[in-house]
C-alpha positions as CSV (number, residue, x, y, z in Angstrom):
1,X,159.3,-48.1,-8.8
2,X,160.9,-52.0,-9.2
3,X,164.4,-52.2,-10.7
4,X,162.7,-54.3,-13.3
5,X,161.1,-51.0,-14.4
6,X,164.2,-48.5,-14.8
7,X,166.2,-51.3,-16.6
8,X,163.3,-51.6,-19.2
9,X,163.3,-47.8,-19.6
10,X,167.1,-47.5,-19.9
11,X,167.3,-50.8,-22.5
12,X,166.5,-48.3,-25.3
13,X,169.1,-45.6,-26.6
14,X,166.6,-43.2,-27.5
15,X,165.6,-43.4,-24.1
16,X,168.9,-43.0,-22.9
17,X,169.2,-39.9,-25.2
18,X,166.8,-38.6,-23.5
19,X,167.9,-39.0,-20.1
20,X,171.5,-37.8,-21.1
21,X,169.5,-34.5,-22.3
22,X,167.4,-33.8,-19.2
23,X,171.0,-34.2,-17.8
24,X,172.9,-31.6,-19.5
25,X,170.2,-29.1,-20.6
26,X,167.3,-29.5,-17.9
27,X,163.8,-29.4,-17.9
28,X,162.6,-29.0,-21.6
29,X,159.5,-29.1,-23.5
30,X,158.6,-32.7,-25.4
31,X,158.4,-30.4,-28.5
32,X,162.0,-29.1,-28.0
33,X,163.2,-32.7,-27.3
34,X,161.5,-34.2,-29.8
35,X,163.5,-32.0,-32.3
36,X,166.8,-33.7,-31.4
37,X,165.1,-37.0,-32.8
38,X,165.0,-38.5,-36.4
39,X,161.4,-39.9,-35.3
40,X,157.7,-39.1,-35.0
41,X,156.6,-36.9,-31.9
42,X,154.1,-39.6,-30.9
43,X,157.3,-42.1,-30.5
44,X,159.5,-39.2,-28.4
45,X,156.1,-39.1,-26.3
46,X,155.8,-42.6,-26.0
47,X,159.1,-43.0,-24.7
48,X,158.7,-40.2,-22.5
49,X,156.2,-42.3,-21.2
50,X,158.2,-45.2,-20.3
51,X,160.8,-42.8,-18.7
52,X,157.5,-41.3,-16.7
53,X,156.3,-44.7,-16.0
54,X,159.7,-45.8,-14.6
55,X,160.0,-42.9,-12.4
56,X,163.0,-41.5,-14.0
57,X,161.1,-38.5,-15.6
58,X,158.6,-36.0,-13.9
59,X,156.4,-34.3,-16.3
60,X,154.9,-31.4,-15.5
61,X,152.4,-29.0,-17.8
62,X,153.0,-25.8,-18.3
63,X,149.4,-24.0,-20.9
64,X,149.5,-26.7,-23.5
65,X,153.1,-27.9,-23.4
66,X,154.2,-30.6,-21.0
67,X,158.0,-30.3,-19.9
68,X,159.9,-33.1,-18.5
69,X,162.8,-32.9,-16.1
70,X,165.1,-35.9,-14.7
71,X,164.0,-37.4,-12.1
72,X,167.9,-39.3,-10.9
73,X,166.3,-41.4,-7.7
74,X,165.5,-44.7,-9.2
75,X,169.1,-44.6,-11.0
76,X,170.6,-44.4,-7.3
77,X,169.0,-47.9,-6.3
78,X,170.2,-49.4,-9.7
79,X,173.9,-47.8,-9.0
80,X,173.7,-49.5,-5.6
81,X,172.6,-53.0,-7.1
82,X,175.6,-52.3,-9.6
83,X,178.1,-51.9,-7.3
84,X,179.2,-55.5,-6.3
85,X,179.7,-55.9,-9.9
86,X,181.9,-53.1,-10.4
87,X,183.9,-54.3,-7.4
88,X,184.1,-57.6,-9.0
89,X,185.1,-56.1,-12.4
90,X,187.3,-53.3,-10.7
91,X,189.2,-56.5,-8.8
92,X,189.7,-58.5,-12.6
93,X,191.0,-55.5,-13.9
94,X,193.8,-55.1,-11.4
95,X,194.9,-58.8,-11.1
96,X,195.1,-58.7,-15.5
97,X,197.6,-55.4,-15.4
98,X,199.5,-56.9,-12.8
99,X,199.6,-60.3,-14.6
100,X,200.8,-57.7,-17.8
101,X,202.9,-56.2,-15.9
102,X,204.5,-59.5,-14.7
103,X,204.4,-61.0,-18.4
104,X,206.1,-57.6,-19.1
105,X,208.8,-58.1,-16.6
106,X,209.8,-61.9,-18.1
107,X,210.1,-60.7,-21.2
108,X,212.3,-57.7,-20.2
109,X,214.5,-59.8,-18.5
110,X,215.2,-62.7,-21.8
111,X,215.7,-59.8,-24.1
112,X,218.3,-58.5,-21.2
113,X,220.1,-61.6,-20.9
């Protein structure tokens, strides 16, 4: 599945709620996920859809119940498209604490004086 795809699917909270679910509780029903949701089944389904479509969800069906389960893959390919950037931010962050610090350090030294 295209990048383009899992970033769609994880734009939404709800669908992110979903994810963070599968994460912490495992495979589930929709019916019992749904329940953690102030909205219609259909829409929990729907997203579950988007999650299916993107490949970060595999449904399976179990007599009339369809449970879902994480499917964490496509989330590796977006980590590894991420990871320059984090780099880049990791770098900013550590050249602004040792400008602090520095900024930190002149003004110890006037009050000192």
């Amino acid at each position: 599945m295209s990048a383009d795809h899992v970033f769609t699917a994880l734009a939404s909270p709800a669908r992110r709620e979903l994810l963070r679910l599968l994460l912490d509780e495992g495979a589930q029903p929709a019916g019992r996920l749904a329940e953690r949701f102030d909205m219609s089944r259909p829409s929990v389904s729907e997203h579950l859809k988007v999650l299916k479509d993107a490949g970060l969800v595999a449904e399976t069906r179990q007599g009339r119940e369809r449970h879902y389960r994480l499917e964490a893959a496509p989330l590796m390919e977006i980590r590894d498209w991420l990871t320059p950037y984090e780099r880049f931010w990791r770098e900013r962050l550590t050249a602004l604490t040792a400008l602090l610090d520095e900024m930190e350090d002149e003004d110890d030294s006037r009050t000192d004086g």
